[in-house]
C-alpha positions in Angstrom: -3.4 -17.9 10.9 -1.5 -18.9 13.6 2.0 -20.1 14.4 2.2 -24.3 14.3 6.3 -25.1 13.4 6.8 -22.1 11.4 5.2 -19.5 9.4 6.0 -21.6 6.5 3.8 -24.4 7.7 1.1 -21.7 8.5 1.2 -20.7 5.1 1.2 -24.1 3.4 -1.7 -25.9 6.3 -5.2 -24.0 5.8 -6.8 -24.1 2.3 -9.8 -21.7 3.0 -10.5 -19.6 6.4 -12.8 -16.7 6.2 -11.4 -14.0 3.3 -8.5 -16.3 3.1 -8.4 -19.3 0.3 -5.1 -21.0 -0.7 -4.8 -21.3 -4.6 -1.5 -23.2 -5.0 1.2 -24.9 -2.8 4.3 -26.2 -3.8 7.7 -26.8 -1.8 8.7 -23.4 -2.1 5.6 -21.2 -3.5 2.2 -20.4 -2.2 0.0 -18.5 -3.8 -3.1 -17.1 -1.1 -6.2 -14.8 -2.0 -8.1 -12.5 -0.2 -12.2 -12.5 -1.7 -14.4 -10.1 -0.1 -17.4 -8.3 -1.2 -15.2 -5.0 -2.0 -12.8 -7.0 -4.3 -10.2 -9.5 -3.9 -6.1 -9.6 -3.5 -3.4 -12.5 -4.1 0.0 -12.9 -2.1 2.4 -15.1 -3.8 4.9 -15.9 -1.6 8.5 -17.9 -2.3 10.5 -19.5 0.8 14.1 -17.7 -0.3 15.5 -19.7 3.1 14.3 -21.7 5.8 13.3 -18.4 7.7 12.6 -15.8 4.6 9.8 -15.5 2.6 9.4 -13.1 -0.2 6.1 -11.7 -1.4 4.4 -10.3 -4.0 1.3 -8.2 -3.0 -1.6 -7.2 -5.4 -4.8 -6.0 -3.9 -7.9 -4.7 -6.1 -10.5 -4.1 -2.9 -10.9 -1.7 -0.4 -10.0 -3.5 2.6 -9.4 -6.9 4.3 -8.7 -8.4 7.7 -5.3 -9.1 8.2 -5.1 -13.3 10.3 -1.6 -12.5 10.8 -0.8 -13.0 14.7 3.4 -11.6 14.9 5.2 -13.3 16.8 7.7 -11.9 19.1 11.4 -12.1 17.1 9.2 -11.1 13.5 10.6 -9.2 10.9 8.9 -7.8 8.4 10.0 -4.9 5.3 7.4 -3.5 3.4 7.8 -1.7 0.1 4.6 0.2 -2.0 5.1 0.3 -5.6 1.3 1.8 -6.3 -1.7 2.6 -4.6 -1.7 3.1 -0.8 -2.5 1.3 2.5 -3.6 2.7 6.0 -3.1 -0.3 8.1 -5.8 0.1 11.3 -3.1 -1.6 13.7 -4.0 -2.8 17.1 -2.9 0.3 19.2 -5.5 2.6 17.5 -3.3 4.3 15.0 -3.3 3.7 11.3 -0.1 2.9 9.6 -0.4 4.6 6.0 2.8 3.4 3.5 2.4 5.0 0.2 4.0 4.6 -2.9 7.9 4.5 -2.9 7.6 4.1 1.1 9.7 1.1 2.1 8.3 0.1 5.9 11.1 -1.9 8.8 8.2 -3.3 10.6 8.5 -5.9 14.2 4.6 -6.7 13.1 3.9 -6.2 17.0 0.5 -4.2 15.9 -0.1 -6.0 12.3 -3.2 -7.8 13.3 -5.9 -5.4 12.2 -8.0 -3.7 9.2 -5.6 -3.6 5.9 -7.7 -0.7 3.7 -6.7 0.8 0.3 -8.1 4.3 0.3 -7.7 4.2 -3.8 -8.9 0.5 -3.5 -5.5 -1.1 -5.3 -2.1 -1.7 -3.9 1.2 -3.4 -5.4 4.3 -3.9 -3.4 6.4 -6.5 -2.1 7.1 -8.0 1.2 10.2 -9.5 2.6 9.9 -11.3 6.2 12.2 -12.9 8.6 11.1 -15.3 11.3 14.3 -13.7 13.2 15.7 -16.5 15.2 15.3 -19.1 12.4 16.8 -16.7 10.0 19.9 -15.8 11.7 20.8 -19.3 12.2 20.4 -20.0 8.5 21.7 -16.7 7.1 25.0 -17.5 9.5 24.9 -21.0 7.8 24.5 -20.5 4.0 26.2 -17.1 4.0 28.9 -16.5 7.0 30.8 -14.2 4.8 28.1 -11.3 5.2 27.8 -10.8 8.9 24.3 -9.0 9.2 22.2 -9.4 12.5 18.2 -9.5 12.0 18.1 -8.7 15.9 20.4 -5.2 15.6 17.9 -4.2 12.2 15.1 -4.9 14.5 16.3 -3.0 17.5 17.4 0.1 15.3 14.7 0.7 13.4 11.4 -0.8 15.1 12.5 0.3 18.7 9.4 1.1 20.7 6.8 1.9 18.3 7.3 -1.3 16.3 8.2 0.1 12.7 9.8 2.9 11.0 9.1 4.2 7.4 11.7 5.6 4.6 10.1 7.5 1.9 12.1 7.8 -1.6 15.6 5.9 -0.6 17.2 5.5 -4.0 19.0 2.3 -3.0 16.0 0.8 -1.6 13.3 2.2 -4.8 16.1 0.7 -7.2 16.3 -2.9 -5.3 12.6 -3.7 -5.1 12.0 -2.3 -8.4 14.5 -4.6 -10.0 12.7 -7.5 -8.1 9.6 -7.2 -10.7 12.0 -7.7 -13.6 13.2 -11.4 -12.6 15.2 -14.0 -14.4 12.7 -17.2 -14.6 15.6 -19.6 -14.6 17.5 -17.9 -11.7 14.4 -16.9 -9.4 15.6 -18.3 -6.3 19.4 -17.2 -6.5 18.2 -14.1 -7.7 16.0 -13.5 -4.8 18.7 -15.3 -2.2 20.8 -12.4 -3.8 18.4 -9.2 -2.9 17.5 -10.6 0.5 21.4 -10.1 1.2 21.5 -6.6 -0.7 18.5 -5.5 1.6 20.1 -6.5 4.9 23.5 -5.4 3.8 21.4 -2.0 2.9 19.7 -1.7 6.4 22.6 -2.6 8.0 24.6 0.7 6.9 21.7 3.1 7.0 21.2 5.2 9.7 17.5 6.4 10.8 18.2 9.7 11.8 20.2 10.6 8.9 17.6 8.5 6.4 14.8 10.1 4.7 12.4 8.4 6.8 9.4 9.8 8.5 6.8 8.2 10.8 3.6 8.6 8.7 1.2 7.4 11.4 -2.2 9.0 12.4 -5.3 8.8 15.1 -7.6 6.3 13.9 -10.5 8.9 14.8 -8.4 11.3 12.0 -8.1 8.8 9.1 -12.2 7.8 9.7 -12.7 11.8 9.7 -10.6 11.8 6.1 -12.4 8.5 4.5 -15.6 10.4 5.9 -15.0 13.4 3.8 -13.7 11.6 0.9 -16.8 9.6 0.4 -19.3 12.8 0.7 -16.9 15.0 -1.7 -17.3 11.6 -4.0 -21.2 11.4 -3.7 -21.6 14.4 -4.5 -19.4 15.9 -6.9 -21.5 18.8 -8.2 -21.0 21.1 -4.5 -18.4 23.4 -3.9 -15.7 22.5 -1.4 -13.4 24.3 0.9 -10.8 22.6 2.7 -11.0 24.6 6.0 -14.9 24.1 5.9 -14.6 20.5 5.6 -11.8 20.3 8.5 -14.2 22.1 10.6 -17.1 19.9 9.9 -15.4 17.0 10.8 -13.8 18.2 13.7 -10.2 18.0 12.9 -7.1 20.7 12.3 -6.5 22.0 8.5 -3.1 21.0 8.9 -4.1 17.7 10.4 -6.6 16.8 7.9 -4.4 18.3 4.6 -1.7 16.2 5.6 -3.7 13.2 6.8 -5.6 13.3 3.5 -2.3 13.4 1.1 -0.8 10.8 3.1 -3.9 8.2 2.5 -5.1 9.2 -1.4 -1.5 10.4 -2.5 -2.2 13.5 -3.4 -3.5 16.8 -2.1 -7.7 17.1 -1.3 -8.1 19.8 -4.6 -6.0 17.2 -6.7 -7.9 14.3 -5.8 -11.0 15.8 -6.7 -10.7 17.2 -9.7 -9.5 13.5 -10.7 -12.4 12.4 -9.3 -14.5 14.5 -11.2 -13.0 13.8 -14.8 -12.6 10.3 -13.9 -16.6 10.4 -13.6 -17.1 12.9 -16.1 -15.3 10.4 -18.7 -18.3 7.9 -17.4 -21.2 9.8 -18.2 -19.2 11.4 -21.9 -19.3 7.3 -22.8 -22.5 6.4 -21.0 -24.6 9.1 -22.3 -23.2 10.3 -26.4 -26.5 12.5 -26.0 -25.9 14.3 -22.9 -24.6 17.7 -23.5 -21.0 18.4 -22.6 -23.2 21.7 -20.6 -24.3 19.3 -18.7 -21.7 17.1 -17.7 -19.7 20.0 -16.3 -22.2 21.2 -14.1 -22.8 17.5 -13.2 -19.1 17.4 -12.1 -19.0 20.6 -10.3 -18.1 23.2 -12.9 -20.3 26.3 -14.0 -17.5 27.2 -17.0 -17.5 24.9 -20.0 -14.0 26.5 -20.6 -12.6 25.7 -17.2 -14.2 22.4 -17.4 -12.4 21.5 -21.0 -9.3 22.8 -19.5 -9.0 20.4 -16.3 -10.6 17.4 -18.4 -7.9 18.1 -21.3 -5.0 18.5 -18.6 -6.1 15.3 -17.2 -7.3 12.9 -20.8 -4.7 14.9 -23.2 -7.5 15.9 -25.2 -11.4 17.7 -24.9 -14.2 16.3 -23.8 -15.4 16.4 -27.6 -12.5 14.4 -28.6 -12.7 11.7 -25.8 -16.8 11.3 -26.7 -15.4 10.8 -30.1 -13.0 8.3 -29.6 -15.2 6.3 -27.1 -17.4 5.2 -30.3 
């Protein structure tokens, strides 16, 4: 997608390029989606000003390829609501944001591989093309002296972005953006563009709760890698420091690499993983024994195996067959 007057015009001038189909286009909304063999994805993006865009982002795939090509003066804040994304950037690292994780990002290493390790993600984006931007923000509200440049200096700086996990300020004003008035939309939103800047403007990154969650691209493979064989075969017993050895990475490195991706620790995950399949084969199969199901899903003990399924359902295996027919 690249650059012609504005991002605006980029958004509004292709109707169907690779992933990438536009579904609607009026003078202020366009709604894109993103079709691929693992799923698909729609951004609805509203012009706030000439300048800002706002965007709603829900993905049900696993990946896609990101067309965006950032220009110099960009702008970009990212906020995850659910799900997770490891952005493969350009300069070999993934970018992981995570849910509550608000992301101050110069796009100077967007164009890449967007995936979704849990394959869904909801969150919102709000982008300045800078220089357009500052000349309408100082035209339509002079009152509130903010500078996109000074945000962009403090918190991208070198690397290009900077990530705050859990800022109540920040949780509370994108949240509030999913609960709309329909006949104020565009005031509405005019009014949390100025909140967020206003926001960024007084925070400080070394006193913020922010932390760089970024990771080698040969680490986050490593993690998908043992994900997907822990998910194939959900019968064998895993160790954590046995699977960081076989794949050639530090426990620490490959613990906290892991949370950061799937949300939760490697044991958590799993056992998810494993009632979420054993609820499959309890509706799938009503003749299968419950015997088997746990030793299907890696438990031995029918007891132990009633216990995580309960902790996870809110009721037994038993019940949940029950109430599936």
């Amino acid at each position: 997608m690249e650059k012609k007057e504005d991002l605006w015009s980029s958004f509004q001038s292709f109707h169907e390029i690779g992933e990438y189909k536009l579904l609607a286009n009026t003078e202020d909304t366009v709604i894109i989606r993103v079709e691929n063999e693992t799923g698909e994805g729609d951004m609805i993006v509203y012009r706030v000003f000439d300048g800002i865009y706002l965007m709603y982002n829900d993905f049900h795939m696993a990946y896609y390829h990101s067309m965006y090509q950032a220009m110099e003066t960009a702008l970009a804040v990212d906020y995850c609501r659910e799900g997770s994304l490891a952005m493969e950037c350009d300069n070999g690292f993934y970018q992981v944001k995570k849910p509550g994780s608000v992301c101050i990002d110069s796009r100077v290493h967007h164009r890449g591989t967007a995936r979704f390790p849990t394959n869904h993600f909801h969150g919102i984006t709000i982008g300045f093309e800078s220089k357009v931007a500052d000349e309408t923000l100082g035209k339509e509200v002079p009152a509130i002296p903010v500078s996109l440049v000074e945000i962009r200096e403090k918190f991208c700086g070198e690397d290009g972005y900077f990530i705050i996990q859990d800022e109540e300020s920040l949780r509370r004003l994108f949240l509030e953006l999913y609960h709309v008035p329909e006949k104020a939309k565009l005031p509405y939103f005019r009014a949390k563009v100025m909140e967020l800047l206003v926001c960024l403007t007084a925070l400080v990154p070394e006193k913020s709760s922010g932390d760089k969650l970024y990771f080698y691209k040969d680490h986050v493979e490593k993690v998908h890698m043992a994900a997907k064989q822990m998910q194939e075969n959900l019968k064998a017993a895993y160790r954590v420091e046995d699977m960081a050895k076989k794949y050639d990475i530090s426990l620490t490195a490959f613990k906290n690499c892991f949370k950061s991706i799937y949300g939760k620790p490697v044991f958590t995950w799993l056992t998810e993983e494993r009632m979420k399949r054993a609820g499959e084969l309890l509706t799938q199969y009503p003749g299968r024994s419950i015997g088997d199901i746990a030793f299907e899903v890696g438990y031995e003990s029918g007891g132990k195996f009633a216990a995580a399924f309960k902790k996870i359902y809110g009721m037994t295996p038993r019940e949940y067959r029950s109430k599936s027919h």
